[in-house]
C-alpha positions as CSV (number, residue, x, y, z in Angstrom):
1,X,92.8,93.5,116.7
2,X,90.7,96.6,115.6
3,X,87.6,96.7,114.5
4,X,87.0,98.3,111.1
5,X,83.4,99.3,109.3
6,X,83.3,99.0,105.4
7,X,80.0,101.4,104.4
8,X,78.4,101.9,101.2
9,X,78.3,105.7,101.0
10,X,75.2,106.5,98.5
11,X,75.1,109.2,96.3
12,X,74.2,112.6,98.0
13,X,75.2,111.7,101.7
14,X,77.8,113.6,103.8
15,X,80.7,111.6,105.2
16,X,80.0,112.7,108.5
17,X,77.4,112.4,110.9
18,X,75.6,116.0,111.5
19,X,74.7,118.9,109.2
20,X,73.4,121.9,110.1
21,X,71.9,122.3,106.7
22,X,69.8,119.4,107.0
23,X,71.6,117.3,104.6
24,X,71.6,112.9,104.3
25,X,74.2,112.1,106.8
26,X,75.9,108.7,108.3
27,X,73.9,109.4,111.2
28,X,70.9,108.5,109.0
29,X,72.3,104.8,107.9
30,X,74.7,104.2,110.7
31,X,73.3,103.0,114.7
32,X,77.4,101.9,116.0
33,X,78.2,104.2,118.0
34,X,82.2,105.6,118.5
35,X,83.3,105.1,115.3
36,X,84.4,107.9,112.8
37,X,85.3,107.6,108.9
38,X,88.7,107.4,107.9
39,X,89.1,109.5,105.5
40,X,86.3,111.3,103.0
41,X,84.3,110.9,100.0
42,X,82.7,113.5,98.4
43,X,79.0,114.6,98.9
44,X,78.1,113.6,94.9
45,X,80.1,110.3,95.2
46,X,79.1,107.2,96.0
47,X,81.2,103.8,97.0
48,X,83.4,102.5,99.7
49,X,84.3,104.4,103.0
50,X,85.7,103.7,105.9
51,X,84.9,104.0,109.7
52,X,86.8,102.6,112.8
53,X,86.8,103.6,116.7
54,X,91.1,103.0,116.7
55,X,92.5,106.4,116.2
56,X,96.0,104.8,115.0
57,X,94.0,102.7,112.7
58,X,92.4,105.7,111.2
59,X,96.1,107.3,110.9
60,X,97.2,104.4,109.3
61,X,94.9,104.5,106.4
62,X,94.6,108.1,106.0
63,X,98.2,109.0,106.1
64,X,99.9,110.1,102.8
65,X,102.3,108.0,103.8
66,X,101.1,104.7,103.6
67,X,99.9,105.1,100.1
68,X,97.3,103.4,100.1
69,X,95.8,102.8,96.7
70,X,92.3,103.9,95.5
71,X,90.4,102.4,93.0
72,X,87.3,104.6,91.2
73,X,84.9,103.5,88.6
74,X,84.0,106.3,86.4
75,X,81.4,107.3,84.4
76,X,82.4,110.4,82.0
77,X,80.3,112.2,79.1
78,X,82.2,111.1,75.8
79,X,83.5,108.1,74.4
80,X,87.0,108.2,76.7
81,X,89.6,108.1,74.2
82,X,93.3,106.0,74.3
83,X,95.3,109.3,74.3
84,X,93.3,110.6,77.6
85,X,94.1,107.3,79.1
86,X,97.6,107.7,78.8
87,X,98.0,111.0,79.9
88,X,96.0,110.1,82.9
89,X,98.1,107.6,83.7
90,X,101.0,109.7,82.8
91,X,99.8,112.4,85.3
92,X,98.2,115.6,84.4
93,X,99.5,119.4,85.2
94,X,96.5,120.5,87.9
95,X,96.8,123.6,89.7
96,X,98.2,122.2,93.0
97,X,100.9,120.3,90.7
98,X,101.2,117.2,88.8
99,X,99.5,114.4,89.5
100,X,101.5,111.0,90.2
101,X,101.4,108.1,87.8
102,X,98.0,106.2,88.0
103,X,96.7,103.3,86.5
104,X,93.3,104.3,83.7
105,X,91.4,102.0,81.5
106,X,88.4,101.0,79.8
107,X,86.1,100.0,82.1
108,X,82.5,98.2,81.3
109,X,80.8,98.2,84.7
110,X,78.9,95.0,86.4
111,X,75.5,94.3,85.1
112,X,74.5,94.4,88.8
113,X,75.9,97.8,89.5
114,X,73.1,99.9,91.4
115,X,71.4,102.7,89.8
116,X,72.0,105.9,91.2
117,X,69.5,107.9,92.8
118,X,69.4,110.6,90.0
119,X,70.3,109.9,86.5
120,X,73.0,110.4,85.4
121,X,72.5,113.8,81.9
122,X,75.2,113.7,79.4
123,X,74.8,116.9,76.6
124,X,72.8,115.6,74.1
125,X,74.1,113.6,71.4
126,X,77.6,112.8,73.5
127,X,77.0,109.8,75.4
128,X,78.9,108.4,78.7
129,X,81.6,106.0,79.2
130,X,83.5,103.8,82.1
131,X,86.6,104.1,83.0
132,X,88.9,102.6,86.2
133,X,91.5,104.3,87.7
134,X,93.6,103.8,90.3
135,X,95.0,106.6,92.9
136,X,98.1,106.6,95.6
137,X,97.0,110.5,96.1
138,X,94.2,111.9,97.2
139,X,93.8,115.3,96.5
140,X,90.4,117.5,96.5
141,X,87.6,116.1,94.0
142,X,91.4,114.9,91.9
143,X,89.8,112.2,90.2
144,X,87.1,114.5,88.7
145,X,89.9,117.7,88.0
146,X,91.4,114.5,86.1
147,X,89.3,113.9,83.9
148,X,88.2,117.2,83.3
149,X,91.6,118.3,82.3
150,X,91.8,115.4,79.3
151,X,88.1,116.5,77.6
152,X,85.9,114.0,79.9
153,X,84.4,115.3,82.7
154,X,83.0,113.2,85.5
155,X,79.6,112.7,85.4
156,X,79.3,109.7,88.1
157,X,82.1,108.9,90.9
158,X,81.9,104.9,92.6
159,X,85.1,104.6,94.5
160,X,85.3,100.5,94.2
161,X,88.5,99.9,97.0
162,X,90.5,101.2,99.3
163,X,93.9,99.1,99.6
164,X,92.9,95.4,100.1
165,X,89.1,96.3,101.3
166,X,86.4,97.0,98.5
167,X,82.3,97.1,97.8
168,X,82.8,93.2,96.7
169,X,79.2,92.0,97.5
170,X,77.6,95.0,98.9
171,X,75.0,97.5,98.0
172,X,74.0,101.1,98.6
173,X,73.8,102.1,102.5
174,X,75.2,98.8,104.0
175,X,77.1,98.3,106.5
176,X,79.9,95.5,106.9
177,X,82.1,94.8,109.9
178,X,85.7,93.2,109.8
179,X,88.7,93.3,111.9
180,X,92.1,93.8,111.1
181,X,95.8,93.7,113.2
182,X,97.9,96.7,113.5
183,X,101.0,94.9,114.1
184,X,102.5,96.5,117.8
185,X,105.7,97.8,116.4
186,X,104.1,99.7,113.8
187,X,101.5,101.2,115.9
188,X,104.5,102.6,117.8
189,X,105.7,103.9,114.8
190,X,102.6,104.7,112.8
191,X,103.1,108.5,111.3
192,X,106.5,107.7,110.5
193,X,107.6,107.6,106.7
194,X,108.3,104.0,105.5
195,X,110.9,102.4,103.1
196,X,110.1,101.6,99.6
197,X,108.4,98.7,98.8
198,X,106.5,98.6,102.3
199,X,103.0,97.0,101.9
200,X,101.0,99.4,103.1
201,X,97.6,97.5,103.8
202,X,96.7,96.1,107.4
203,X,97.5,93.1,107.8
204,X,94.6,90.1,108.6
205,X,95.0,88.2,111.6
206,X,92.7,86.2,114.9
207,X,96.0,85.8,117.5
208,X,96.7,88.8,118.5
209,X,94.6,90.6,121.5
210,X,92.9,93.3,121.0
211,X,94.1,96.8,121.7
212,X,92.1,99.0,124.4
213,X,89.6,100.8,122.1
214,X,88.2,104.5,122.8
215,X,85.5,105.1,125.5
216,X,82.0,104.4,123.3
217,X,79.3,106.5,124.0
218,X,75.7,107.1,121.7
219,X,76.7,110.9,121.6
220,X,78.5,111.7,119.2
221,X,80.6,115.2,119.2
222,X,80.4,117.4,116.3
223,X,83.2,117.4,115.0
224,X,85.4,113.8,114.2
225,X,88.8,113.4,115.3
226,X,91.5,114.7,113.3
């Protein structure tokens, strides 16, 4: 069993835990010490990330491999039209490439959903709109090149779920703690490419011992393991 940390990243924080510009860190929301996100979410995006001290775990959910599927919510300036839908789902011709097949639609968010920090400013006289889209790719600020390549540029980023773990019941700046089982076969075999058809989330389980975890200590190094 690993242990695995689900944060709420709020809008304007770094997804790591120093700055030498004197920026909003992790370090200013997060006291567990040894653990390190897996993966990254932009500076001006909020929602799900995250954290565990089990470096195969972190491989697991950040490699390309695994495809693990990302939901964003997305707020755009414009009324989001049927046509850029579709060609968002269809992929759209960036300059790194193509983008793969994703799933876009109307969205209305939940009446609960936070308010960020600073409002969001459409141009005058053009109004927002949600959509949803879901990723297996996760290229530089792509969701926002996305929809800036079909008329609608991004004007707020939530990212709802990552694979089977999402913000269900959470708010801004928490912190939630689960535990999930790398099966022992796969964490001898966990950068390889898989077959088709693979489920690629961790599976759930309370048999299995734990693995040895990393050495904790309350310092944390600079720099977070690659």
């Amino acid at each position: 069993m690993s242990d695995l940390y689900l944060f709420y990243k709020p809008y304007q924080v770094l997804s790591q835990f120093t700055d030498d510009k004197g920026r909003t860190t992790l370090n200013d929301f997060i006291r567990q010490p040894g653990i390190y996100p897996a993966g990254r979410l932009d500076y001006d995006s909020e929602g799900l990330l995250l954290l565990t001290d089990d470096g195969q775990l972190q491989a697991r959910i950040t490699h390309p491999e695994f495809k693990l599927p990302k939901t964003y919510w997305v707020q755009v300036e414009g009324q989001v039209t049927d046509e850029a839908l579709k060609a968002l789902s269809e992929g759209v011709e960036l300059n790194d490439g193509k983008t793969r097949p994703a799933r876009a639609r109307h969205f209305t968010p939940p009446k609960n959903l936070p308010e960020r920090s600073e409002p969001v400013q459409p141009r005058p006289g053009l109004g927002t709109s949600w959509i949803e889209i879901t990723l297996i790719e996760g290229r530089n600020r792509q969701v926002r090149r996305m929809t800036a390549h079909v008329g609608f540029p991004t004007l707020r980023l939530i990212r709802w779920s990552i694979g089977s773990w999402s913000l269900e019941k959470m708010r801004p700046g928490q912190l939630k703690q689960t535990r999930v089982h790398l099966p022992t076969q796969e964490r001898k075999v966990a950068l390889k490419p898989r077959k088709k058809g693979v489920n690629p989330a961790a599976e759930s389980s309370s048999t299995p011992a734990r693995p040895a975890s990393p050495k904790k200590s309350h310092r944390r190094p600079d720099h977070r393991p690659k």
